[in-house]
C-alpha positions as CSV (number, residue, x, y, z in Angstrom):
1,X,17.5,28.2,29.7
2,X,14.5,29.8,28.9
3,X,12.6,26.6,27.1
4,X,13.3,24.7,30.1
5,X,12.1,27.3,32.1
6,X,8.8,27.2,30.6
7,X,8.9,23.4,30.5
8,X,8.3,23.8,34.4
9,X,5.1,25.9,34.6
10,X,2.2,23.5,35.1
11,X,-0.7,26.9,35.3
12,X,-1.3,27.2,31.9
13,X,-2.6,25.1,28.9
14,X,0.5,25.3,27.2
15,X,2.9,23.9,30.2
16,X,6.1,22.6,29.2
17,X,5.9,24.5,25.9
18,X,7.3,27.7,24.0
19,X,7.0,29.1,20.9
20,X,7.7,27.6,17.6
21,X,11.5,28.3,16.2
22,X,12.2,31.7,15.2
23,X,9.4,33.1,17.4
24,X,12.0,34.3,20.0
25,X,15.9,34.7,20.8
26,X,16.2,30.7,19.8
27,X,15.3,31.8,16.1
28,X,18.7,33.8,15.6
29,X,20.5,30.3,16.1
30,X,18.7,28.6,13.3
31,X,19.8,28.7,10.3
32,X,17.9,27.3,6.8
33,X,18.8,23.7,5.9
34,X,19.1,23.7,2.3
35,X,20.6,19.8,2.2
36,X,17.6,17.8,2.9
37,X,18.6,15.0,5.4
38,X,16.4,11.5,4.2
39,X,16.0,9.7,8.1
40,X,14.5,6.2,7.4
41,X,10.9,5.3,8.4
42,X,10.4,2.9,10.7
43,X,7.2,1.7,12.9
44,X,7.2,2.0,16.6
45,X,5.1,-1.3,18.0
46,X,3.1,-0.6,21.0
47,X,4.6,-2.6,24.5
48,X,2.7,-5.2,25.9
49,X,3.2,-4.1,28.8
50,X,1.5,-0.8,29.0
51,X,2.5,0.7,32.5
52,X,6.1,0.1,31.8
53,X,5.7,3.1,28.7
54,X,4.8,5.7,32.1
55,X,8.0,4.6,33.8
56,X,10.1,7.7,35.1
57,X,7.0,10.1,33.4
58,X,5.5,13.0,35.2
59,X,2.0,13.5,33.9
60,X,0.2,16.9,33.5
61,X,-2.8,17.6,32.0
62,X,-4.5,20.4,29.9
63,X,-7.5,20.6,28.1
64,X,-8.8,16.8,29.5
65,X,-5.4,15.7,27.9
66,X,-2.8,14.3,30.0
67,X,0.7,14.7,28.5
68,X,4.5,14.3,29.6
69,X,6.4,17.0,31.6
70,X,8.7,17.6,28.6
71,X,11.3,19.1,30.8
72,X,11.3,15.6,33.0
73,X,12.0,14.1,30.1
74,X,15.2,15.9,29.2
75,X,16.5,15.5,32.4
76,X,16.0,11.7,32.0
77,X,16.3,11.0,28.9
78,X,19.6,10.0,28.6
79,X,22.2,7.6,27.3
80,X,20.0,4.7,25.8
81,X,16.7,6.5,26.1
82,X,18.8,9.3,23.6
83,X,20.0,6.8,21.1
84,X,19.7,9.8,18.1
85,X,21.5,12.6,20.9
86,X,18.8,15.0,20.2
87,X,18.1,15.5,24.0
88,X,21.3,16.8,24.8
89,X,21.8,18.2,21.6
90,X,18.9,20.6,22.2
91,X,19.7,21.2,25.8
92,X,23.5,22.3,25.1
93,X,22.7,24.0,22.1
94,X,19.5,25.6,24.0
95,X,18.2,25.4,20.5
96,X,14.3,24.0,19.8
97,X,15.7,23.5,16.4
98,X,18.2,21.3,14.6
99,X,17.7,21.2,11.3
100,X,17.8,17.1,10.1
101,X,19.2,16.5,13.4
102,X,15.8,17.7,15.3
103,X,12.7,19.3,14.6
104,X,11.0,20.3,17.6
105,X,9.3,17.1,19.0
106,X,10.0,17.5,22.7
107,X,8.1,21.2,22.8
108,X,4.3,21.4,22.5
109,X,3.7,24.3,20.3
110,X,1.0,27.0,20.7
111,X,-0.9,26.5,17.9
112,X,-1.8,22.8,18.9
113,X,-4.2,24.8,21.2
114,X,-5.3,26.5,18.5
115,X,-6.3,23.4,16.7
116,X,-7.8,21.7,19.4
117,X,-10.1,24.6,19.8
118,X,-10.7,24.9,16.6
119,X,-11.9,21.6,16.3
120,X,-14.6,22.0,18.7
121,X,-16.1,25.5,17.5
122,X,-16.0,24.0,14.0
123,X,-17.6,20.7,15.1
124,X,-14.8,18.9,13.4
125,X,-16.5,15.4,13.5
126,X,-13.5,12.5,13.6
127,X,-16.2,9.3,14.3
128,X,-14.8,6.5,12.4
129,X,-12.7,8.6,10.2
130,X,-9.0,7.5,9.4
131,X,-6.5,10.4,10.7
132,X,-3.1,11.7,10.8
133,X,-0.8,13.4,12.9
134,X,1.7,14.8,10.6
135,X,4.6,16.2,13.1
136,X,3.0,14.6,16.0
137,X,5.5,15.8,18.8
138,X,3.6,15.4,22.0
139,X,0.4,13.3,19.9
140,X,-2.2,15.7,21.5
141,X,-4.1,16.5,18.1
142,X,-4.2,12.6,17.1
143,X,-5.1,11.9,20.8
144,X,-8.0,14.2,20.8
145,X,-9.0,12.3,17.5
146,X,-9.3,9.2,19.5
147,X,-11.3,10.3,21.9
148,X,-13.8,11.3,19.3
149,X,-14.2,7.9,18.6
150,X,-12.0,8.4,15.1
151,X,-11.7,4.5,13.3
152,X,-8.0,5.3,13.6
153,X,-4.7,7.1,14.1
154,X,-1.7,7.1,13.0
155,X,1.0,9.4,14.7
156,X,4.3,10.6,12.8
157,X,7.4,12.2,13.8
158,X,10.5,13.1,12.1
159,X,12.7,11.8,15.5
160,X,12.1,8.0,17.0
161,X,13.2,9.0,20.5
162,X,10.1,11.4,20.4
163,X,7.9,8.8,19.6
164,X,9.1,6.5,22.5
165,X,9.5,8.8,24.8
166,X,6.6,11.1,24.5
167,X,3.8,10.6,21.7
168,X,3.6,6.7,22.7
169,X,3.6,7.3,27.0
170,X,1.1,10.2,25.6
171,X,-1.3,7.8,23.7
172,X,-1.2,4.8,26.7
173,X,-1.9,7.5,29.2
174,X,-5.3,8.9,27.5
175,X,-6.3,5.7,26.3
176,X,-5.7,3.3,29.3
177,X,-7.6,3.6,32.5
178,X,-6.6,6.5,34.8
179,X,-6.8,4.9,38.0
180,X,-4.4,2.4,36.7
181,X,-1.6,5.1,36.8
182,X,-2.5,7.7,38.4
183,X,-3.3,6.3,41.5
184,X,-6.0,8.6,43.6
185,X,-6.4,12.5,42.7
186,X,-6.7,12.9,39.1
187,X,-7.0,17.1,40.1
188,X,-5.4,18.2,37.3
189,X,-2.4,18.8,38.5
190,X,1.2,17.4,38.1
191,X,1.6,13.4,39.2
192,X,3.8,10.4,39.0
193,X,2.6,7.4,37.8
194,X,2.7,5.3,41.4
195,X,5.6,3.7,42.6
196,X,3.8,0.0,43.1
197,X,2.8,-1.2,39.5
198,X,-0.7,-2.6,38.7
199,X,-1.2,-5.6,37.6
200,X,0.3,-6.3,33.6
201,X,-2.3,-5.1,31.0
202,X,-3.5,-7.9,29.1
203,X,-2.9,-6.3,25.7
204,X,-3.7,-2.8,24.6
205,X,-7.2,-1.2,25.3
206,X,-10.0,-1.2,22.7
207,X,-8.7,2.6,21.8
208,X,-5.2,1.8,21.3
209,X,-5.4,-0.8,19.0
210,X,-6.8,2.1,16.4
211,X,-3.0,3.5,16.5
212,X,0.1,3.5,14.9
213,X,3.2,5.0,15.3
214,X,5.9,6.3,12.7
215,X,9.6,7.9,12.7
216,X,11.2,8.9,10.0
217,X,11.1,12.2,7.2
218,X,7.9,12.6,5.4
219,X,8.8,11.2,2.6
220,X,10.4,8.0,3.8
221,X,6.9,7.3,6.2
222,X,4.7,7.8,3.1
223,X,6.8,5.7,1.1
224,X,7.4,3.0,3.6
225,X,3.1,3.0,4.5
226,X,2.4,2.7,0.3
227,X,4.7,0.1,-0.3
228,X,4.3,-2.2,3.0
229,X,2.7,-5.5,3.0
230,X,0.3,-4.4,5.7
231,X,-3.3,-2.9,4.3
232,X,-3.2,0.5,4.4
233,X,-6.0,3.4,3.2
234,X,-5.3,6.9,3.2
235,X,-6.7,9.5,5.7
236,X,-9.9,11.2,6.2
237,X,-8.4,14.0,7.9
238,X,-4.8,15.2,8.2
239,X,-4.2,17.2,11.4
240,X,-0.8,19.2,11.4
241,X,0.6,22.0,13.9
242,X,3.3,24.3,13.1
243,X,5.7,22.1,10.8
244,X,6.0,25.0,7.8
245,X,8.6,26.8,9.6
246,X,11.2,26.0,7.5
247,X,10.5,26.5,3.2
248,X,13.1,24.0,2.2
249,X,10.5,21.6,3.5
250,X,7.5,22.5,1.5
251,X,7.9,20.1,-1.2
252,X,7.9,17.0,1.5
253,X,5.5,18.4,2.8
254,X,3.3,19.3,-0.1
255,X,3.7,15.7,-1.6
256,X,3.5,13.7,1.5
257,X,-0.3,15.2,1.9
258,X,-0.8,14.7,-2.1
259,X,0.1,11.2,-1.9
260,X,-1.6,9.8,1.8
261,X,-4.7,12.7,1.4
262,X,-8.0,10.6,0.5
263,X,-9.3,11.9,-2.6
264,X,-12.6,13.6,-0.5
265,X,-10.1,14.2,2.2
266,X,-9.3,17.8,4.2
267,X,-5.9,19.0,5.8
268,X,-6.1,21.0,9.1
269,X,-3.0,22.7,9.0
270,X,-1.6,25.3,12.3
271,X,0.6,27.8,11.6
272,X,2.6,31.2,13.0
273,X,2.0,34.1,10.3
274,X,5.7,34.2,9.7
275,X,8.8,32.1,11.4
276,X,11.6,34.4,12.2
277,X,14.9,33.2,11.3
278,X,13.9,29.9,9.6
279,X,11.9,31.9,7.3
280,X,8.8,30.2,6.8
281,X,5.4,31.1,7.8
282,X,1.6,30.5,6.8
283,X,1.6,33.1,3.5
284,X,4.7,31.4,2.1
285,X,3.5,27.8,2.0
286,X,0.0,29.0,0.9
287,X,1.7,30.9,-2.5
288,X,3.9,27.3,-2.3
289,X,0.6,25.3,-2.2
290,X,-1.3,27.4,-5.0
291,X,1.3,27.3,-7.5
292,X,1.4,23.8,-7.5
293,X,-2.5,23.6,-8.7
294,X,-3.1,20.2,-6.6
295,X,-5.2,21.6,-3.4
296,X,-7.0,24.3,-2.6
297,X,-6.9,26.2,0.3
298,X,-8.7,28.6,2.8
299,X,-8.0,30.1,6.0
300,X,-10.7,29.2,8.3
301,X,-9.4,31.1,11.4
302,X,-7.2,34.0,12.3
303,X,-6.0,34.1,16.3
304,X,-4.4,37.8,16.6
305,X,-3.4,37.3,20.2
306,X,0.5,37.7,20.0
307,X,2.2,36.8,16.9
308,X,-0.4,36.1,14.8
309,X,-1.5,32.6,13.9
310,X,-3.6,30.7,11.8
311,X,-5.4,27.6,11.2
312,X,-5.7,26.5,7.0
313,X,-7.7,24.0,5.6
314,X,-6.9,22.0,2.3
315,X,-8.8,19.5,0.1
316,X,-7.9,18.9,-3.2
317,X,-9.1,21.3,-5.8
318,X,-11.6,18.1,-7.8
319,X,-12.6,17.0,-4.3
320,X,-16.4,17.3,-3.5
């Protein structure tokens, strides 16, 4: 199975990832969704105790980010840990793709890379700015938002099981002291958190208690944030990678950013040129986004390595 395959390769700063859907032989298997599928939002509390979120993880680490061998976690993720199926779902179907069933957590996509280097040769500032990771997956963009001292972060993604199983072991493992898990080497390379645990955090570090953690469709998150009891303000920055594959999406998509964008706020949005199969692609959703008069838009980088990618900004069109 090729995404496995590549799951395993720990030499590169894309290890245990592949290529968005429809940028290879998966994308003949994944057919447009045209029935929208409404999965309920819910928050994902962080554990008390910390080290017990890195049970059964292999770490690696890329970019000063550590990050969970996604291919560990298929093999161990299973039965209760899979309460939604979309582990072996994906590995049976050898599909990175099920349309309102899965969309692509438990791979790391290129163009997070992108992003991440983007944000440095644009000196994307994030200090005490209020950010989102729309389509989290692994967490790494909100993660590297954290570490630039963002005020806080909130992490999304359309399956729970991601969440628990990789954004939130993701988070605790950049934000909690590394020689509390990682025992001695810290190399680079692959590890397991040690077999003899540490002593029980006493609550979450300074940096997690910035965070929060959301599953659910785009739609149902933004709803359940505007309407809940608990003060909330909207974001600073949005930070999104590769989640306009599919077009039946757009509108979520489009209105979920309308309605949690502040007013003086900017989008960073990652994206393949075009996505094979599923149709979408970065052209698409900016004639999507124009049409609809609410944000304005500009391409702030082209990467022609490959397929070619690109990273979009959007503010709305009365912002300053």
């Amino acid at each position: 199975q090729e995404s496995t395959e590549k799951s395993k390769q720990t030499a590169g700063p894309v290890a245990g990832s592949s290529p968005r859907p429809g940028t290879d032989k998966h994308g003949d298997e994944m057919p447009s969704k045209k029935k929208l599928c409404f999965k309920a939002a819910k928050e994902h509390n962080i554990p008390e105790d910390l080290y017990k979120v890195l049970e059964n993880k292999v770490m690696e680490r890329a970019s000063d980010l550590y990050y969970v061998n996604m291919s560990v976690v298929e093999m161990t993720c299973l039965d209760d840990a899979d309460r939604e199926g979309i582990v072996s779902q994906s590995v049976s179907s050898h599909s990175d793709l099920i349309p309102g069933v899965y969309e692509g957590g438990l791979k790391i996509w290129e163009c997070t890379f992108d992003l991440i280097d983007f944000f440095s040769e644009a000196e994307i500032h994030f200090t005490n700015k209020s950010v989102l990771d729309l389509g989290c997956g692994a967490g790494l963009l909100g993660i590297v938002a954290l570490k630039g001292k963002a005020g806080k972060v909130h992490f999304q993604d359309y399956n729970s099981t991601v969440i628990d199983e990789i954004t939130l072991p993701n988070a605790v493992a950049n934000c909690v002291d590394e020689g509390s898990w990682m025992g001695s080497g810290g190399d680079g390379k692959t590890h397991e958190p040690p077999s003899k645990r540490p002593k029980k955090a006493e609550g979450s570090p300074d940096t997690l208690t910035k965070c929060r953690f959301f599953s659910g469709e785009w739609s149902e998150v933004s709803q359940f944030l505007l309407s809940s009891s608990k003060p909330f303000s909207k974001y600073d920055i949005i930070l999104t990678s590769e989640t306009i594959y599919n077009p039946d999406y757009y509108g979520a998509l489009h209105d979920t950013l309308a309605k949690l964008l502040d007013k003086n706020g900017r989008v960073y949005l990652a994206s393949k040129a075009h996505y094979f199969g599923v149709g979408g692609g970065i052209h698409l959703f900016e004639k999507f986004v124009e049409e609809r008069k609410v944000f304005r838009t500009r391409i702030v980088k082209i990467i022609d390595k490959g397929l070619q990618r690109y990273i979009m900004e959007m503010a709305f069109k009365d912002s300053s």
